[in-house]
PyMOL commands that place a pseudoatom at each C-alpha (Angstrom):
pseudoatom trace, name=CA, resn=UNK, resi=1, chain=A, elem=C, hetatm=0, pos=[-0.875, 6.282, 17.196]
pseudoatom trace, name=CA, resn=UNK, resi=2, chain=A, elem=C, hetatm=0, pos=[1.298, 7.475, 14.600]
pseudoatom trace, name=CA, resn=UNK, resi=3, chain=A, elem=C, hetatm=0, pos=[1.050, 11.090, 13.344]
pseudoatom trace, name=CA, resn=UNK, resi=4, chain=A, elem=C, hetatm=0, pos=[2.002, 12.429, 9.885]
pseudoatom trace, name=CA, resn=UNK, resi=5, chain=A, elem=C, hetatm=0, pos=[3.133, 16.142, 9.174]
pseudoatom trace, name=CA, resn=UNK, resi=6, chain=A, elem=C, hetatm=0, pos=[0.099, 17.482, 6.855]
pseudoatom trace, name=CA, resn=UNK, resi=7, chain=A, elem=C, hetatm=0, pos=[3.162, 19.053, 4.662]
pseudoatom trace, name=CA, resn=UNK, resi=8, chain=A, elem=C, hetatm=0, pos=[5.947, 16.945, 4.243]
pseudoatom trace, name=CA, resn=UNK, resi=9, chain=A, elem=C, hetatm=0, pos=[4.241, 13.563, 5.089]
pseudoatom trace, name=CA, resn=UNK, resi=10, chain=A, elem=C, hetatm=0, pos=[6.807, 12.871, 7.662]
pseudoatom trace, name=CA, resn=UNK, resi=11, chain=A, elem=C, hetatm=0, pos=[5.832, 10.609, 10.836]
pseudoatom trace, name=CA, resn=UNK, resi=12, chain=A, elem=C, hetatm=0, pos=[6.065, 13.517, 13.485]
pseudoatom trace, name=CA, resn=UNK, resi=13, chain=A, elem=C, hetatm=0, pos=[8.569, 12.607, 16.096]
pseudoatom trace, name=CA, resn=UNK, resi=14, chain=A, elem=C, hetatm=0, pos=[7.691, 12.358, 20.358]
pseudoatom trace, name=CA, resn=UNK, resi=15, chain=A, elem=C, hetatm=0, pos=[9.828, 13.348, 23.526]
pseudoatom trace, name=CA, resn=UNK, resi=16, chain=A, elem=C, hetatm=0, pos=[10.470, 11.189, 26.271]
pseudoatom trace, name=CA, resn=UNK, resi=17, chain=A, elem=C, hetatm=0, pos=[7.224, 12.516, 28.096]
pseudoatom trace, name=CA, resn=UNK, resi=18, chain=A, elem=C, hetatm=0, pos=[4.872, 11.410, 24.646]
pseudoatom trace, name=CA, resn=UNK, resi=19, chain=A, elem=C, hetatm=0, pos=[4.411, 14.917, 23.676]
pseudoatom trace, name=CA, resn=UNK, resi=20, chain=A, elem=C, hetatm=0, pos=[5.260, 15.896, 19.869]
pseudoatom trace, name=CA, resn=UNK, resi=21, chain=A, elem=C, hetatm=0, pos=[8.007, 17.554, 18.686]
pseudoatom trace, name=CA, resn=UNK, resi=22, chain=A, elem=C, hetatm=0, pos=[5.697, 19.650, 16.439]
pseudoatom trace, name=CA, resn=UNK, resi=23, chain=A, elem=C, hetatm=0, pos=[2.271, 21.862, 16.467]
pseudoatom trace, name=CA, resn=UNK, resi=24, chain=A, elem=C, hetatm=0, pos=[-1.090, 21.645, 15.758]
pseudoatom trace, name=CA, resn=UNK, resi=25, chain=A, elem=C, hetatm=0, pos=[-2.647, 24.488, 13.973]
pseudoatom trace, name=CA, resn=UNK, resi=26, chain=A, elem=C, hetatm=0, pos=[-6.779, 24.578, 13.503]
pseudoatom trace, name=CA, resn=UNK, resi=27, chain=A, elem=C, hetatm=0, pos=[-9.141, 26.018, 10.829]
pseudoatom trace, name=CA, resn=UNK, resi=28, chain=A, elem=C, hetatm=0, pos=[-11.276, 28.382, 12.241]
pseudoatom trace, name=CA, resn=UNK, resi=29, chain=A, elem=C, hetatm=0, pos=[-15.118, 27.511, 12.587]
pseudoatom trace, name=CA, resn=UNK, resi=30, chain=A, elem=C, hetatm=0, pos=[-13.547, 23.734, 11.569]
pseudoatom trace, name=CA, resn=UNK, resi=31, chain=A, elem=C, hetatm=0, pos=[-13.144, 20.538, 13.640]
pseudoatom trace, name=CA, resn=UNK, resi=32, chain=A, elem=C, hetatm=0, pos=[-9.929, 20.060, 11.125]
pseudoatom trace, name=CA, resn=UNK, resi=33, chain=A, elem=C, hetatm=0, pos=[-6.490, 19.814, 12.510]
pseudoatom trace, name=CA, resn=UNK, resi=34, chain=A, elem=C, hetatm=0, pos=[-3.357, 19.691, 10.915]
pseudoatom trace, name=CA, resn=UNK, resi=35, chain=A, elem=C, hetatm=0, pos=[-0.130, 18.098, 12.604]
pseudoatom trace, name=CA, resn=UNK, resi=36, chain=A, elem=C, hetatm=0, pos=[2.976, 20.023, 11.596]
pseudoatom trace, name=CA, resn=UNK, resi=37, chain=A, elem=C, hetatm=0, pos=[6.328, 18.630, 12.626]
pseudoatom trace, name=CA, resn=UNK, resi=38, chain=A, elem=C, hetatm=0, pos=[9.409, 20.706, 13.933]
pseudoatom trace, name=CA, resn=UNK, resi=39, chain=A, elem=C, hetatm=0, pos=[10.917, 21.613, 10.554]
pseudoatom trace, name=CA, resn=UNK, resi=40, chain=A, elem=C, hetatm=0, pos=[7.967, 22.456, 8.923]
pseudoatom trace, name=CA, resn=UNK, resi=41, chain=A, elem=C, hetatm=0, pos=[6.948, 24.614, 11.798]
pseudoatom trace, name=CA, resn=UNK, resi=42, chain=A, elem=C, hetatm=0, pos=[9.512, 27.793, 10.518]
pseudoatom trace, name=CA, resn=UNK, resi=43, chain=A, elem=C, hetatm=0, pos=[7.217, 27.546, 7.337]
pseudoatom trace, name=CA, resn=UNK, resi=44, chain=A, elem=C, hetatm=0, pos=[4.149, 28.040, 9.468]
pseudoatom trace, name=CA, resn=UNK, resi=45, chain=A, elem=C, hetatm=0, pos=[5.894, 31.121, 11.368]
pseudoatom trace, name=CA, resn=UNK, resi=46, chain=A, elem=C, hetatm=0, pos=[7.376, 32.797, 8.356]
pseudoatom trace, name=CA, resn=UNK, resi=47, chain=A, elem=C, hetatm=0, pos=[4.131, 32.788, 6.542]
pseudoatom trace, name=CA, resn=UNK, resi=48, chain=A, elem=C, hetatm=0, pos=[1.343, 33.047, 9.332]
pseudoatom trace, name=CA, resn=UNK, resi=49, chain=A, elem=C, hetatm=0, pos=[-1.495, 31.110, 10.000]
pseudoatom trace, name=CA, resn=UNK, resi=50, chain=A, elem=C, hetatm=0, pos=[-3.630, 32.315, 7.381]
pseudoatom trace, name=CA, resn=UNK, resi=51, chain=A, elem=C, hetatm=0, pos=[-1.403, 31.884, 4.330]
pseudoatom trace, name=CA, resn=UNK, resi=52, chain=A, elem=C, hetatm=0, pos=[-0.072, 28.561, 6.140]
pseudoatom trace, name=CA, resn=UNK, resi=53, chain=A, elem=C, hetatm=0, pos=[-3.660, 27.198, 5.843]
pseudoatom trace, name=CA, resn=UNK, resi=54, chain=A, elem=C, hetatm=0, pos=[-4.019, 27.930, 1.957]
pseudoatom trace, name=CA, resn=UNK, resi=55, chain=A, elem=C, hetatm=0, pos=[-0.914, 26.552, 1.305]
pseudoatom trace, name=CA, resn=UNK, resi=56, chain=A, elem=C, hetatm=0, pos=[-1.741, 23.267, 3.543]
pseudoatom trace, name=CA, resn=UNK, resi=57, chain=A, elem=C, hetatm=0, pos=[-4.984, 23.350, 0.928]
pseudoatom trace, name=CA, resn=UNK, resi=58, chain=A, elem=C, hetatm=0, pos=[-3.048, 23.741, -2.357]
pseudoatom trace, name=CA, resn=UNK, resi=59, chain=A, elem=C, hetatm=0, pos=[-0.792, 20.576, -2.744]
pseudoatom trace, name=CA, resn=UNK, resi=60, chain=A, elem=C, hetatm=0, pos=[0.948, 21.985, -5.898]
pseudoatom trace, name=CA, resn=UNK, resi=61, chain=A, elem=C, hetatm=0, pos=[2.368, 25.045, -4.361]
pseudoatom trace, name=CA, resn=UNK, resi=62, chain=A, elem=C, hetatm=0, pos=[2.939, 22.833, -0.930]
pseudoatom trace, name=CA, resn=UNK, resi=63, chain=A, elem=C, hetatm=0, pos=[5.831, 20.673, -2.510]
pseudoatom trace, name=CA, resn=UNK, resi=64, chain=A, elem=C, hetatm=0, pos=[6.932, 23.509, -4.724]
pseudoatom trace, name=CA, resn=UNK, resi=65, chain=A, elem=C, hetatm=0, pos=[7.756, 25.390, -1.443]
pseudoatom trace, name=CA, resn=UNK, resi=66, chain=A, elem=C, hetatm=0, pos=[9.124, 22.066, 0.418]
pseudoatom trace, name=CA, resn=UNK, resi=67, chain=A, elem=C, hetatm=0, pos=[11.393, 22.184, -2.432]
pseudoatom trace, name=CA, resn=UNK, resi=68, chain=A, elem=C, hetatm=0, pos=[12.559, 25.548, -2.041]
pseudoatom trace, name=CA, resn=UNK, resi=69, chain=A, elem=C, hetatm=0, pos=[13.130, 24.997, 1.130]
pseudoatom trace, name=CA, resn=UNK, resi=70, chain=A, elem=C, hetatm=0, pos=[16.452, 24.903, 2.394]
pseudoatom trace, name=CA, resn=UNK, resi=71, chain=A, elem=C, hetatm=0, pos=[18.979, 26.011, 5.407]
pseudoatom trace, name=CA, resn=UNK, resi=72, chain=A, elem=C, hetatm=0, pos=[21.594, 28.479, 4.453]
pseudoatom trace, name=CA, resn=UNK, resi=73, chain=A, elem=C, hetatm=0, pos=[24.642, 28.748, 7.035]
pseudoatom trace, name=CA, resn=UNK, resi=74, chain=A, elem=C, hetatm=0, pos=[26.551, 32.338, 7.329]
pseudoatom trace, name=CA, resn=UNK, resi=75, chain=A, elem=C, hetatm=0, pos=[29.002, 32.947, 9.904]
pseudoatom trace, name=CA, resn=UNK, resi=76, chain=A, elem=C, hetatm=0, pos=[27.873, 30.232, 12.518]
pseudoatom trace, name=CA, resn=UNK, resi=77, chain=A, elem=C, hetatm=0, pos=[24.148, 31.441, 12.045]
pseudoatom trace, name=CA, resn=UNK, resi=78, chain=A, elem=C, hetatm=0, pos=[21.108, 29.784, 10.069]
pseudoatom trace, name=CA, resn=UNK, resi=79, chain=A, elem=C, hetatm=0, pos=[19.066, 32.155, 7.642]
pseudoatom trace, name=CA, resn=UNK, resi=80, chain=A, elem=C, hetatm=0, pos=[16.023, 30.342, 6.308]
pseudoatom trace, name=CA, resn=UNK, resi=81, chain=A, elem=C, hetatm=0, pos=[15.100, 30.571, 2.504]
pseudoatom trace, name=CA, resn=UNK, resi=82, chain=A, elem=C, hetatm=0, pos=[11.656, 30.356, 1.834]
pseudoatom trace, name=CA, resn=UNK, resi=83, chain=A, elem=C, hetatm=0, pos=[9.831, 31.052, -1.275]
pseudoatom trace, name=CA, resn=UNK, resi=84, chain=A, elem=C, hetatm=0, pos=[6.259, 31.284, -2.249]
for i in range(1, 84): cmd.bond("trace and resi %d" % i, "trace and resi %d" % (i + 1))
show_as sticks, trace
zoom trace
């Protein structure tokens, strides 16, 4: 079974063991789940749950923030700039 990242539409990757390399996050009072690969999880941290679920709903403001998206390298560390 293949698995898609509700965000990006990337096919989520799997460890040796056949776990994913990702998370699930569910809608309260909802049978819904949404598979969120590894990258796309620091989205789903910096904004929360909550906010992470209206933006999963909204696809307009879902690519405009996978476009802002991006890795910024100081100094050997990574700073994460996300806008939304």
């Amino acid at each position: 079974m293949k698995l898609r990242c509700h965000l990006c539409q990337k096919e989520i990757d799997v460890d040796s063991m056949g776990k994913l390399k990702g998370t699930v996050v569910r809608e309260i009072g909802k049978r819904k789940f949404y598979y969120i690969c590894a990258p796309c999880q620091v989205i789903l941290h910096k904004l929360g749950k909550k906010k992470f679920l209206e933006l999963l709903r909204d696809k307009e403001k879902a690519r405009k923030a996978l476009e802002e998206y991006s890795i910024d390298e100081r100094e050997g560390k990574r700073y994460w700039k996300i806008k939304i």
